[in-house]
Biopython code that builds the backbone (N, CA, C, O; Angstrom):
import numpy as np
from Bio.PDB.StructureBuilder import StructureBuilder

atoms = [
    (1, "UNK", "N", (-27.978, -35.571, 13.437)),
    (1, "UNK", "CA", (-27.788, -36.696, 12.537)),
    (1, "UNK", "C", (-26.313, -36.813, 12.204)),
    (1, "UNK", "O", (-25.587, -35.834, 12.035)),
    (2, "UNK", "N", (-26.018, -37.761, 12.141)),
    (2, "UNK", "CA", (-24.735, -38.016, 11.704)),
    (2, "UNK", "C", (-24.413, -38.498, 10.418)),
    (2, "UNK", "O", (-25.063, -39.201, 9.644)),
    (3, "UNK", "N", (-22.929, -37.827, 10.301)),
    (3, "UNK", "CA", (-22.417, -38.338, 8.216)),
    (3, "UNK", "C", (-22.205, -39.658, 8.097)),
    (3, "UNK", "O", (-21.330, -40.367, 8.595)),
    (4, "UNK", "N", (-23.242, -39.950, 7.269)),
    (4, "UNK", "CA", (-22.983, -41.156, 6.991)),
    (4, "UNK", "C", (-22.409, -41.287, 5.442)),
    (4, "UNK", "O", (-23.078, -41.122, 4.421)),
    (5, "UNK", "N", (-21.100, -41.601, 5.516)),
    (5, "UNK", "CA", (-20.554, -41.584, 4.323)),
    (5, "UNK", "C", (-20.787, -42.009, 2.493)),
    (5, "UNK", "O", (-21.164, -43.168, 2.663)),
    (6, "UNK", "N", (-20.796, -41.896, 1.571)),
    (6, "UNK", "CA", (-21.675, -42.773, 0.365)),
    (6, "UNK", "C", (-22.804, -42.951, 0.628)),
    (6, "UNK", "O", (-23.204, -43.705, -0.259)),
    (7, "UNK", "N", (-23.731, -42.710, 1.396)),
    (7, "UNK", "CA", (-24.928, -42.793, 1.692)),
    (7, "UNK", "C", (-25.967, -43.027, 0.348)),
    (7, "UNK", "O", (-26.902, -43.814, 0.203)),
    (8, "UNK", "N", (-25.224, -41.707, -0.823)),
    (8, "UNK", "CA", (-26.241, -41.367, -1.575)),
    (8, "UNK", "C", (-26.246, -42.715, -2.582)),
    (8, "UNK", "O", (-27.346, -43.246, -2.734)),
    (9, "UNK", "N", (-25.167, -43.268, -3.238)),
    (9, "UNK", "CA", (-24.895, -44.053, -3.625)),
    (9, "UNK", "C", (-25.896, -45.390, -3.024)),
    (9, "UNK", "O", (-26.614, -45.954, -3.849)),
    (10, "UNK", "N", (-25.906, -45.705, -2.054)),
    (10, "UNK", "CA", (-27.318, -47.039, -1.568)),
    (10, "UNK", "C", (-28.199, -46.475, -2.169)),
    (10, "UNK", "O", (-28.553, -47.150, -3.136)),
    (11, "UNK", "N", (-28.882, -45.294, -2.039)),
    (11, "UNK", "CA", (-30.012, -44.211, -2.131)),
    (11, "UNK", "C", (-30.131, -44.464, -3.718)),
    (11, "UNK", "O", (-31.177, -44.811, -4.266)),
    (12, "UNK", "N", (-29.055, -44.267, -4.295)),
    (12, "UNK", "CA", (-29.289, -44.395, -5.614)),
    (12, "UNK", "C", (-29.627, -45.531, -6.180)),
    (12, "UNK", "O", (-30.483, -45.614, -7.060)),
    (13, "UNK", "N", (-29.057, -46.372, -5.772)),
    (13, "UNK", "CA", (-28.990, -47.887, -5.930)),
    (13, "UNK", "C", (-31.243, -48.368, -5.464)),
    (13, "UNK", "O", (-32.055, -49.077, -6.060)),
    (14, "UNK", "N", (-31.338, -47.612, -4.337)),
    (14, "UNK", "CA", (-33.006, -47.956, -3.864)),
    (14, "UNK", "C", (-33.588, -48.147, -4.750)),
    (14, "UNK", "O", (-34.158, -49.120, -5.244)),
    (15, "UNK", "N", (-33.325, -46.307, -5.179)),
    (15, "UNK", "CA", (-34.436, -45.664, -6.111)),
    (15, "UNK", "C", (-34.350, -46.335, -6.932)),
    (15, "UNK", "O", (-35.365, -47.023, -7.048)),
    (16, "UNK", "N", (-33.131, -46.660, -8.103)),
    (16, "UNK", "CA", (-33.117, -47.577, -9.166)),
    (16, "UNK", "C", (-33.945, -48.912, -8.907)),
    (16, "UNK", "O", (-34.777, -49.042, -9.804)),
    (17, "UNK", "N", (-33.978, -49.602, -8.286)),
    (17, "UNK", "CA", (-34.419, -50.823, -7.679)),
    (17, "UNK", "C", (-35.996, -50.790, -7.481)),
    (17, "UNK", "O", (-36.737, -51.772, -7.460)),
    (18, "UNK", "N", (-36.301, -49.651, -7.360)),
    (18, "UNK", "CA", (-37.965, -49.428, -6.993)),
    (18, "UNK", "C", (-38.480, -48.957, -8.421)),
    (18, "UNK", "O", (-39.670, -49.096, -8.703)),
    (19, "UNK", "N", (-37.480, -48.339, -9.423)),
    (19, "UNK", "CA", (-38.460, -47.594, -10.301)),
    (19, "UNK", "C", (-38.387, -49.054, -11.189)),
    (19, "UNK", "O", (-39.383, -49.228, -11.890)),
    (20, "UNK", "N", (-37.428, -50.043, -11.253)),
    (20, "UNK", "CA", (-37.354, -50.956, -11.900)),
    (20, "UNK", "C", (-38.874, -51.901, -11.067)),
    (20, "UNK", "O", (-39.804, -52.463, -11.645)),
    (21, "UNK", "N", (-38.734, -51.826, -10.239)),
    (21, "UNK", "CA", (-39.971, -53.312, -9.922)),
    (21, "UNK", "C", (-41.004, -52.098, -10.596)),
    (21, "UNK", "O", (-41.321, -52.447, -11.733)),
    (22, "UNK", "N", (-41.513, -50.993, -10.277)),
    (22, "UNK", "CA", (-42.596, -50.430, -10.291)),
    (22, "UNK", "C", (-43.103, -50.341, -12.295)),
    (22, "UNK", "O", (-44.193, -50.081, -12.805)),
    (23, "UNK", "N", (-42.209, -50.569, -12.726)),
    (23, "UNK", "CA", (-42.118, -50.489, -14.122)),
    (23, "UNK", "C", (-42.442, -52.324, -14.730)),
    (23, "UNK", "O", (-43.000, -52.768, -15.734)),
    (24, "UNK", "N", (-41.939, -52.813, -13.843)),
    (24, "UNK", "CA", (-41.963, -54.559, -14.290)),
    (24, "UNK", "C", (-43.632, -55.079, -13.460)),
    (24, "UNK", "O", (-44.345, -56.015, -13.821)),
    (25, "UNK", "N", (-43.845, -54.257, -12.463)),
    (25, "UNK", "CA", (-45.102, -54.529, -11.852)),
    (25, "UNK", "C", (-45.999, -54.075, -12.591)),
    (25, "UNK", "O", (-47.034, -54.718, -12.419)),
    (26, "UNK", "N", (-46.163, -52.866, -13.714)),
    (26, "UNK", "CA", (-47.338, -52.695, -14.495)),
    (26, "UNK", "C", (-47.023, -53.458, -15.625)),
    (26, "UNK", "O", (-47.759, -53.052, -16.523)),
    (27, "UNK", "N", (-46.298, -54.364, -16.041)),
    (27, "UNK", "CA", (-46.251, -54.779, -17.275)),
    (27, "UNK", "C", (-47.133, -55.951, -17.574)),
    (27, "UNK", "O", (-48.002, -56.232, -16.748)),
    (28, "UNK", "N", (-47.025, -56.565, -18.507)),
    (28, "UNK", "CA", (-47.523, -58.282, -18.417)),
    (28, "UNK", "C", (-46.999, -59.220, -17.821)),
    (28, "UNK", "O", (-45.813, -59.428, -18.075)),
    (29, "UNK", "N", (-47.760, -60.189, -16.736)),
    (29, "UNK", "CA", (-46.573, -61.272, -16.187)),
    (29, "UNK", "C", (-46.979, -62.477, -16.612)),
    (29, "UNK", "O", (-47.940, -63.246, -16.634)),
    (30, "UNK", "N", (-45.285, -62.262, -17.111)),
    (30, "UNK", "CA", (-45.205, -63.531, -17.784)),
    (30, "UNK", "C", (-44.359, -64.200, -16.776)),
    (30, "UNK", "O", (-44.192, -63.552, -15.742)),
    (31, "UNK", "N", (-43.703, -65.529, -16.861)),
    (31, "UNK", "CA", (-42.741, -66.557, -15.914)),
    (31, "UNK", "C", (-41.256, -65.894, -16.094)),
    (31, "UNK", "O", (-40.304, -66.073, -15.335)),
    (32, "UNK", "N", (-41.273, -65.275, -16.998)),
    (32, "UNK", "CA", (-40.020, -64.351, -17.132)),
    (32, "UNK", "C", (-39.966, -63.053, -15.927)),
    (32, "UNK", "O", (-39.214, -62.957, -14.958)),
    (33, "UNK", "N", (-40.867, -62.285, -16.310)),
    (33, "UNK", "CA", (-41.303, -61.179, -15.732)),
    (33, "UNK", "C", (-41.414, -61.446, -14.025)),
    (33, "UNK", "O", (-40.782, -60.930, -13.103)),
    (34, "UNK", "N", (-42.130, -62.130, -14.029)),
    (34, "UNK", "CA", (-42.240, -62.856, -12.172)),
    (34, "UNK", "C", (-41.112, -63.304, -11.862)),
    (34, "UNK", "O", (-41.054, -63.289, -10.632)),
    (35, "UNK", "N", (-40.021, -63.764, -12.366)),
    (35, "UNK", "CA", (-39.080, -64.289, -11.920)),
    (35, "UNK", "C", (-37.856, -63.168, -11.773)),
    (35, "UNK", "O", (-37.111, -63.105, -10.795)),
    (36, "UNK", "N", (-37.801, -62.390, -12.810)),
    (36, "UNK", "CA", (-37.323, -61.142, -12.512)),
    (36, "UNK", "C", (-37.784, -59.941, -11.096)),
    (36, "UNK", "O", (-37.116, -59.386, -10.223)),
    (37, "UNK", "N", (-39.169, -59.939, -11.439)),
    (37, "UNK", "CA", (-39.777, -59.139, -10.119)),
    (37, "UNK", "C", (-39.209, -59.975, -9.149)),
    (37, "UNK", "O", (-38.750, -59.174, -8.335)),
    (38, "UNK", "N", (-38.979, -61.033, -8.772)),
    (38, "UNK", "CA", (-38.330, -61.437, -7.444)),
    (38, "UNK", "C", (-37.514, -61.511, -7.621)),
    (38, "UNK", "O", (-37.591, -62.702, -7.321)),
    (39, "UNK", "N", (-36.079, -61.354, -7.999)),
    (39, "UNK", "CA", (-35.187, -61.158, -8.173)),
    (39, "UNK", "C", (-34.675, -59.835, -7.897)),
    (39, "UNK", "O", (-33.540, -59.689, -7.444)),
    (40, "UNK", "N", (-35.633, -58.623, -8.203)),
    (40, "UNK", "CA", (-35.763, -57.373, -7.589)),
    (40, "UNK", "C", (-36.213, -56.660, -6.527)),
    (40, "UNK", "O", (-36.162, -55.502, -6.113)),
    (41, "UNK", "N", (-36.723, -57.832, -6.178)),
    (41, "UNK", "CA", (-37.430, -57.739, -4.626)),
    (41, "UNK", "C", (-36.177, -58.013, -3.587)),
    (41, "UNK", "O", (-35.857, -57.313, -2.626)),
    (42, "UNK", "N", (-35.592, -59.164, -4.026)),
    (42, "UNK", "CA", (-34.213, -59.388, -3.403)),
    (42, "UNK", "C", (-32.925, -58.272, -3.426)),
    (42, "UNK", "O", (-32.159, -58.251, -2.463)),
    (43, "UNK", "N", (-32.782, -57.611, -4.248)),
    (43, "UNK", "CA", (-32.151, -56.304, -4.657)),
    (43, "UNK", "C", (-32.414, -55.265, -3.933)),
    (43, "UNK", "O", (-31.561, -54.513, -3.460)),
    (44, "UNK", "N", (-33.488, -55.173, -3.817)),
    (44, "UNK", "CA", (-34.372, -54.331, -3.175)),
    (44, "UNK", "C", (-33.722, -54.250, -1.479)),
    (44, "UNK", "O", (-33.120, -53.445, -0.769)),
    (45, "UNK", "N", (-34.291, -55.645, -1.395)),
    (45, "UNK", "CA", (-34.032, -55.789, 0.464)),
    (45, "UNK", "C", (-32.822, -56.020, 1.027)),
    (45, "UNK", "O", (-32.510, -55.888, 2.210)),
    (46, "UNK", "N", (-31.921, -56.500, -0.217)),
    (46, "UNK", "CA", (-30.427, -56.078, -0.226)),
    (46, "UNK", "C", (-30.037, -54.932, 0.225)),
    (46, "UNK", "O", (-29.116, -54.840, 1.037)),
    (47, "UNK", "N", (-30.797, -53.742, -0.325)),
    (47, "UNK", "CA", (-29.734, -52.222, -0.723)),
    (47, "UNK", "C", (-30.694, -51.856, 0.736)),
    (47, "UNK", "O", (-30.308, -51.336, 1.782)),
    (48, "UNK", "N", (-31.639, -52.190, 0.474)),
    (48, "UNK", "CA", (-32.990, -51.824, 2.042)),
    (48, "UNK", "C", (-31.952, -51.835, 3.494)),
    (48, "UNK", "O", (-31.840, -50.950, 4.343)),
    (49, "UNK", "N", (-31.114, -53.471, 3.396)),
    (49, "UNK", "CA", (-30.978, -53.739, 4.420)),
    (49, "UNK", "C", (-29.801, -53.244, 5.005)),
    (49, "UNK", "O", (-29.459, -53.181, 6.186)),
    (50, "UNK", "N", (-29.081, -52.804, 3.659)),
    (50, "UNK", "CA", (-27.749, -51.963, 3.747)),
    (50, "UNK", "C", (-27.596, -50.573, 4.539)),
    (50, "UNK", "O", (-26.892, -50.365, 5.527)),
    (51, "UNK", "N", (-28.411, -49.698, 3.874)),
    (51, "UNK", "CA", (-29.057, -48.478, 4.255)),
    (51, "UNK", "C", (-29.298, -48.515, 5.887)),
    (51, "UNK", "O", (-28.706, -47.940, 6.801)),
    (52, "UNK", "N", (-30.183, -49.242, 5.875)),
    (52, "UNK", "CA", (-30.931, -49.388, 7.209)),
    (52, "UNK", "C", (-29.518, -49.797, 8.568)),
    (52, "UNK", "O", (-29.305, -49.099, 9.560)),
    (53, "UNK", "N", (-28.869, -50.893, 8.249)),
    (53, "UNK", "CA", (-27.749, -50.939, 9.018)),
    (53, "UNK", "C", (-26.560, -49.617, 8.975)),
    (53, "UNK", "O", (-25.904, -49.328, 9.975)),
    (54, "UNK", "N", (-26.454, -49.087, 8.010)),
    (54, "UNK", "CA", (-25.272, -47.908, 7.928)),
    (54, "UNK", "C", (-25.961, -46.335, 8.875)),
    (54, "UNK", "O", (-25.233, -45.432, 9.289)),
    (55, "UNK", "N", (-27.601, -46.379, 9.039)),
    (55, "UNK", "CA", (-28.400, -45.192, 9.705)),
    (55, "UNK", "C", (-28.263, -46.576, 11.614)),
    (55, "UNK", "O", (-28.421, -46.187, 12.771)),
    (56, "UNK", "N", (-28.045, -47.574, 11.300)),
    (56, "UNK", "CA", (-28.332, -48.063, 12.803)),
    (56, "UNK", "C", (-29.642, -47.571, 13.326)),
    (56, "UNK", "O", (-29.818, -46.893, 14.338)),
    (57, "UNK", "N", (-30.607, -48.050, 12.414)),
    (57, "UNK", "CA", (-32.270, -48.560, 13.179)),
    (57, "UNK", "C", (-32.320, -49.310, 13.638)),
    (57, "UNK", "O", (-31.519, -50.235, 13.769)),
    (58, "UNK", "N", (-33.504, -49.100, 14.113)),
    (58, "UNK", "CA", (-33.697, -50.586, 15.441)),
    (58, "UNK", "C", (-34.511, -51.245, 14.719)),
    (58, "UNK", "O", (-35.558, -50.698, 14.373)),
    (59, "UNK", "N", (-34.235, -52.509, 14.342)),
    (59, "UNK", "CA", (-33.863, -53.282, 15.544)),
    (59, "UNK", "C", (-32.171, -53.323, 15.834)),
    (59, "UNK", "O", (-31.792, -53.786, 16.909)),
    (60, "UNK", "N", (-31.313, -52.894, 14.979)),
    (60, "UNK", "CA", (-30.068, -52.974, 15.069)),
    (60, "UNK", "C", (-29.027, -53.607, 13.654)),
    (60, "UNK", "O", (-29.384, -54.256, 12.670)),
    (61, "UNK", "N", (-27.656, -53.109, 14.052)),
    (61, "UNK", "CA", (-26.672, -53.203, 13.253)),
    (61, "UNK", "C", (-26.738, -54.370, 12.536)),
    (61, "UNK", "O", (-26.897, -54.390, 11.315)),
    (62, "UNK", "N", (-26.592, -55.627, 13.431)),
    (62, "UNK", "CA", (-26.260, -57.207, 13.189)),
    (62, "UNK", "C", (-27.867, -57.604, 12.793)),
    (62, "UNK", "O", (-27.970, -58.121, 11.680)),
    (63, "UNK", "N", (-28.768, -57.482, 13.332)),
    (63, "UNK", "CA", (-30.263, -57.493, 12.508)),
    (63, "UNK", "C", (-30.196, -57.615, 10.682)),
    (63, "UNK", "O", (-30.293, -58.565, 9.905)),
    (64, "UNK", "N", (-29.943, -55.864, 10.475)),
    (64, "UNK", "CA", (-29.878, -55.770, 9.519)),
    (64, "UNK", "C", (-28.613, -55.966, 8.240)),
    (64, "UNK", "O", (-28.663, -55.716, 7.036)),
    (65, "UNK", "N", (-27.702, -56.422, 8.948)),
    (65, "UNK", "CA", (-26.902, -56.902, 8.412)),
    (65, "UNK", "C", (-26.925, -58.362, 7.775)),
    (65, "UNK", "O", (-26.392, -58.783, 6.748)),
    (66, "UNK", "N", (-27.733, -59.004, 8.744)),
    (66, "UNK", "CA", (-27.661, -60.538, 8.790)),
    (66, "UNK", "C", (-29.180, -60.885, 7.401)),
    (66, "UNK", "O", (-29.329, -61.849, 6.651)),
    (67, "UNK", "N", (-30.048, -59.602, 7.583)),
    (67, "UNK", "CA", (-31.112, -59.429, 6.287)),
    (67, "UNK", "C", (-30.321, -58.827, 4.776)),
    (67, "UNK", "O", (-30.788, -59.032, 3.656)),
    (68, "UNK", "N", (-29.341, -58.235, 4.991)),
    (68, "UNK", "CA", (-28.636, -58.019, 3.567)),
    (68, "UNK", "C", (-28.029, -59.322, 3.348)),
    (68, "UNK", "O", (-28.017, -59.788, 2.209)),
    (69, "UNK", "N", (-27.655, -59.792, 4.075)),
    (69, "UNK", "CA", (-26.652, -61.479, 3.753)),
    (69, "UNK", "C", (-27.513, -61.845, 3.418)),
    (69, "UNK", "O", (-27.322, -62.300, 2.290)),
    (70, "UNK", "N", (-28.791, -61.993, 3.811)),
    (70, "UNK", "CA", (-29.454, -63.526, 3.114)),
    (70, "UNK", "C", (-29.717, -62.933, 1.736)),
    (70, "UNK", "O", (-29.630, -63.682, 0.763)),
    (71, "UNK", "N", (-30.134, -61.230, 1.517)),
    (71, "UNK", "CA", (-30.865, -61.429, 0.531)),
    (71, "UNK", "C", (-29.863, -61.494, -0.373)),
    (71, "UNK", "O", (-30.217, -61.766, -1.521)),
    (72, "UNK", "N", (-28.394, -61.274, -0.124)),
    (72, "UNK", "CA", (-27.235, -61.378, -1.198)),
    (72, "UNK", "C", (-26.685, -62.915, -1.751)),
    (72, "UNK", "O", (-26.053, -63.249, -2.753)),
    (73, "UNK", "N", (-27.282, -63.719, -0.519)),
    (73, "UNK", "CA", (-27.247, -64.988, -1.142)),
    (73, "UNK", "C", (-28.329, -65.390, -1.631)),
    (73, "UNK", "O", (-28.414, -66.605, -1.811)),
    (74, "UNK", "N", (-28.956, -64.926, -1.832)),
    (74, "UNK", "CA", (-30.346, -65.585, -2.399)),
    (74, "UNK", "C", (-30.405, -64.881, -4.038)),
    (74, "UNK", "O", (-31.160, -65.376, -4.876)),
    (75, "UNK", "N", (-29.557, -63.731, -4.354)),
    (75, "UNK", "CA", (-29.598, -62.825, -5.779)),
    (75, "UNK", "C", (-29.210, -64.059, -6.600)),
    (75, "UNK", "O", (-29.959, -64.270, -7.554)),
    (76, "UNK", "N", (-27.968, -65.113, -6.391)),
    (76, "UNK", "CA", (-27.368, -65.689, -7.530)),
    (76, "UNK", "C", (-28.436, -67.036, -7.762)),
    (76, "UNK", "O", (-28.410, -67.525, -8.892)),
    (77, "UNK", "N", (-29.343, -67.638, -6.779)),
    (77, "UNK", "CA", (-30.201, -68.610, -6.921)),
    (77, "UNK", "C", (-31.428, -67.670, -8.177)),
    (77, "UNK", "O", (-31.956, -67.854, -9.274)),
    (78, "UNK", "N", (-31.378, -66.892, -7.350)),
    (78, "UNK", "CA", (-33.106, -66.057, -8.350)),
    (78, "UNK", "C", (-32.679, -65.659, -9.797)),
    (78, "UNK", "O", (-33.465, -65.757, -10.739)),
    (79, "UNK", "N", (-31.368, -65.196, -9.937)),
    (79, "UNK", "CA", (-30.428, -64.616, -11.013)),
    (79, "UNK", "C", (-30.686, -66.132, -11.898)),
    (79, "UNK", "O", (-31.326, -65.904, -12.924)),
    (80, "UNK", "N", (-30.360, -67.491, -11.739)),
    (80, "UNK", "CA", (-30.303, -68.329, -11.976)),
    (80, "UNK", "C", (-31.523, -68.893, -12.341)),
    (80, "UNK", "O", (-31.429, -69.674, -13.288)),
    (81, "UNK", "N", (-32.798, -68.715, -11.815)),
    (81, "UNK", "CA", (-34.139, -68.990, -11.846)),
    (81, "UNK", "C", (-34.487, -67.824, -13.499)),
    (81, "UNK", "O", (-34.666, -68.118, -14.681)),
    (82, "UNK", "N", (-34.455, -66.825, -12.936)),
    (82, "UNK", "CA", (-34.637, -65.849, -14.452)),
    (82, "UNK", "C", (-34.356, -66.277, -15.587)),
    (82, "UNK", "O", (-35.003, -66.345, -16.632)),
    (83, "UNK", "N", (-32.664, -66.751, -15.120)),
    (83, "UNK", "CA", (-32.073, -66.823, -16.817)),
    (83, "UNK", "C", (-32.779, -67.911, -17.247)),
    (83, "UNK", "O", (-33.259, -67.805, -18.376)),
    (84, "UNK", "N", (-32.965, -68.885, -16.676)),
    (84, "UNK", "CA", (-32.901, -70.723, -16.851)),
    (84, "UNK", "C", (-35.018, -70.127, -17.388)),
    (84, "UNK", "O", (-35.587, -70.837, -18.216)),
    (85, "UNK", "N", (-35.596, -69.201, -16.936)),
    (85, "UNK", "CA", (-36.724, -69.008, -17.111)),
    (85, "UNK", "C", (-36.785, -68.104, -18.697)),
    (85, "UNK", "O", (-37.615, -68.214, -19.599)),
    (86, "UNK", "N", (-35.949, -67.485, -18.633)),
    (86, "UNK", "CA", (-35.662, -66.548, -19.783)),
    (86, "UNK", "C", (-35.447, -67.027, -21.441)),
    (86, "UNK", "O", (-35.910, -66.669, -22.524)),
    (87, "UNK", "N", (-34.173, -68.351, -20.814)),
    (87, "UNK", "CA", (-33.478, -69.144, -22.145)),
    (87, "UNK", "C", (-34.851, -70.087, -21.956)),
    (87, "UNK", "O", (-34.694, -70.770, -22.968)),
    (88, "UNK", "N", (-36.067, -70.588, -21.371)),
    (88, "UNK", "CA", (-36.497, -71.555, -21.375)),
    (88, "UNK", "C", (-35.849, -73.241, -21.269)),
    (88, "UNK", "O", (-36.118, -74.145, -22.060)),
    (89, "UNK", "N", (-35.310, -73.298, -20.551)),
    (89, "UNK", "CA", (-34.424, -74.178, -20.335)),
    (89, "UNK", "C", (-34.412, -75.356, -19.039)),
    (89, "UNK", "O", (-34.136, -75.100, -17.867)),
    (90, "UNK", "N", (-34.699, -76.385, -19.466)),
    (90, "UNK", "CA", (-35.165, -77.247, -17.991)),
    (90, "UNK", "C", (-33.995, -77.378, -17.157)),
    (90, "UNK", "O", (-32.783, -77.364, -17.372)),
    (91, "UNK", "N", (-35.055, -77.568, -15.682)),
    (91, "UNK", "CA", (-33.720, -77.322, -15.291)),
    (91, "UNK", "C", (-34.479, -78.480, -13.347)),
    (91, "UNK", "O", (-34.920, -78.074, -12.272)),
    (92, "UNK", "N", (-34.216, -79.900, -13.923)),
    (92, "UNK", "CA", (-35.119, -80.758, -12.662)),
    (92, "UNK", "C", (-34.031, -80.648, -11.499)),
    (92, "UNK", "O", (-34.542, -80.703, -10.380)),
    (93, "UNK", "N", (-32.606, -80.500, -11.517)),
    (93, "UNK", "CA", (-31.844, -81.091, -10.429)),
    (93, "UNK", "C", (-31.214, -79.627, -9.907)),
    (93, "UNK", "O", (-30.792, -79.387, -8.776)),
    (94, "UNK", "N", (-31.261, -78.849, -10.885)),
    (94, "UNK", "CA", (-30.034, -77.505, -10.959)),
    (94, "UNK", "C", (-30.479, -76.519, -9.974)),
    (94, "UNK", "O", (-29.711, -75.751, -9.395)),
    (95, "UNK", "N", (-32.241, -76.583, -9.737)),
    (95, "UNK", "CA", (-32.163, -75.612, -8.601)),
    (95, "UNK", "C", (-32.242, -76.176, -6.944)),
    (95, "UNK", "O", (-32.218, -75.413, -5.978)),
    (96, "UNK", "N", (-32.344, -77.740, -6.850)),
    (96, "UNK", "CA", (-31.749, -78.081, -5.476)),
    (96, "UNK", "C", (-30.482, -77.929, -5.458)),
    (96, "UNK", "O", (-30.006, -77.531, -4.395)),
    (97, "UNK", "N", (-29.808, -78.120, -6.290)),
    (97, "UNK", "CA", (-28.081, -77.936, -6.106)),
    (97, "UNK", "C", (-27.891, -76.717, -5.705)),
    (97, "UNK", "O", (-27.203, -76.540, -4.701)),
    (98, "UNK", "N", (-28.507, -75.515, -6.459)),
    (98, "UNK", "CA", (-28.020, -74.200, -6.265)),
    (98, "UNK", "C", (-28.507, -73.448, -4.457)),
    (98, "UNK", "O", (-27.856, -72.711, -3.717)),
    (99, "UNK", "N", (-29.984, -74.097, -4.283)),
    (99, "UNK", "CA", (-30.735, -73.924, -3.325)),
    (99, "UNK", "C", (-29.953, -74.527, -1.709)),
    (99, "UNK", "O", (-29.905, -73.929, -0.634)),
    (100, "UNK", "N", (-29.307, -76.178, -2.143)),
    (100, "UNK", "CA", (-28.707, -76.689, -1.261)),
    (100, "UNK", "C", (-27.459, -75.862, -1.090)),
    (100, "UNK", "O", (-27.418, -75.461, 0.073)),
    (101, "UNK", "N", (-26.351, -75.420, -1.848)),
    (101, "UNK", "CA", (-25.137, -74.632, -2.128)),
    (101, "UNK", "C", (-25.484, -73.353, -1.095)),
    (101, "UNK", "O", (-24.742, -73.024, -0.169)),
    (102, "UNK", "N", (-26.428, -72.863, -1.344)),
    (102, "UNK", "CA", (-26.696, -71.208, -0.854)),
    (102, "UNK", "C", (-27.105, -71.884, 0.857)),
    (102, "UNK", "O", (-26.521, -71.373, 1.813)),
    (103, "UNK", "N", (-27.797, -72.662, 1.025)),
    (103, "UNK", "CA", (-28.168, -73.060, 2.962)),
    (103, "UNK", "C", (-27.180, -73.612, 3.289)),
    (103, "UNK", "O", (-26.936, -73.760, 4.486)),
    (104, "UNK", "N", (-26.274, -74.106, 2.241)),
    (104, "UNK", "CA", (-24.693, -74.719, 3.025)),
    (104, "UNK", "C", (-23.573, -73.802, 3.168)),
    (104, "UNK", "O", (-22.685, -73.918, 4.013)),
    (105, "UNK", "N", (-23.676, -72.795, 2.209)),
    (105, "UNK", "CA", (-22.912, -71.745, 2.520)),
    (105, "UNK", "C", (-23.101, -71.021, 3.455)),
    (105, "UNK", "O", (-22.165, -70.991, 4.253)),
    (106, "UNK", "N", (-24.176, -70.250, 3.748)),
    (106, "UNK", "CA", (-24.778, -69.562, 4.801)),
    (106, "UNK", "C", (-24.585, -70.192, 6.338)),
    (106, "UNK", "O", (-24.158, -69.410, 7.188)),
    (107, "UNK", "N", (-24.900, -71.668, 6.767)),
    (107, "UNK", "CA", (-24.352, -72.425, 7.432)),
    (107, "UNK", "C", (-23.207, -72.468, 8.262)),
    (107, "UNK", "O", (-23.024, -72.544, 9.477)),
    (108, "UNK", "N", (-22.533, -72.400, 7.319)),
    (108, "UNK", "CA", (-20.740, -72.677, 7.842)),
    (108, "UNK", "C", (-20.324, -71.403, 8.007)),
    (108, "UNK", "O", (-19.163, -71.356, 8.413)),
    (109, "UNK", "N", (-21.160, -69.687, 7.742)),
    (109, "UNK", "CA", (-21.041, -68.308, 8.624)),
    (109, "UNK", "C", (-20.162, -67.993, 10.316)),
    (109, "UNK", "O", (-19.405, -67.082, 10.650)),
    (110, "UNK", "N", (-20.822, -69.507, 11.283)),
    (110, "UNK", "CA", (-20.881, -69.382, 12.297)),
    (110, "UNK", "C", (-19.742, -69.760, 12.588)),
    (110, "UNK", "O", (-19.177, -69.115, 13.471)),
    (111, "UNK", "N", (-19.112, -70.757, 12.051)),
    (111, "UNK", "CA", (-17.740, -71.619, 12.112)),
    (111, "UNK", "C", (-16.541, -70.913, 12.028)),
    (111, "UNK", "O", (-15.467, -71.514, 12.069)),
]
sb = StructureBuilder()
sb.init_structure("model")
sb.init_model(0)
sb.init_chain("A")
sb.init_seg("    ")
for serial, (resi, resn, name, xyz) in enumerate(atoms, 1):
    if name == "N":
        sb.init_residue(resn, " ", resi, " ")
    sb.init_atom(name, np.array(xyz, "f"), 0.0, 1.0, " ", f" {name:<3s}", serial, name[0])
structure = sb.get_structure()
């Protein structure tokens, strides 16, 4: 096996990430609570996808690289869904803007 440097640090980052959903998954769900659990799910497959590219599993480097990008663009839309769910706060136009912003950013990657 080979050193993979800071390793433990993702590792830490997992575990945190799992004991948090596993703690928000027995609770009551409320529209708060659900919106958070996915928000941690995204966190999750963030630090998942990190890990997984720095050990180079298969399916591969750029695979799992290209699964941490999305889920890192997708944290500030869900981050945004929570709060706007949290403050109770309408919100009819604010999450196509944010939704359109994140597939237009991602987009222009290739360019």
């Amino acid at each position: 096996m080979t050193y993979v440097p800071y390793l433990y640090v993702n590792l830490t980052a997992l575990c945190s990430f799992a004991l948090l959903l596993l703690a928000f998954l027995a609770s009551k769900k409320t529209s708060e609570v659900r919106a958070f659990i996915v928000m941690l799910l995204a966190c999750i497959l963030w630090v998942g996808g990190s890990i997984l590219m720095r050990l180079q599993v298969v399916p591969g480097i750029h695979f799992w690289f290209h699964v941490s990008i999305v889920a890192l663009f997708t944290i500030p839309a869900l981050a945004y869904e929570f709060i706007c769910n949290f403050a109770k706060l309408k919100k009819p136009y604010s999450r196509a803007v944010i939704t359109v912003g994140t597939v237009t950013d991602r987009s222009f990657d290739n360019i």
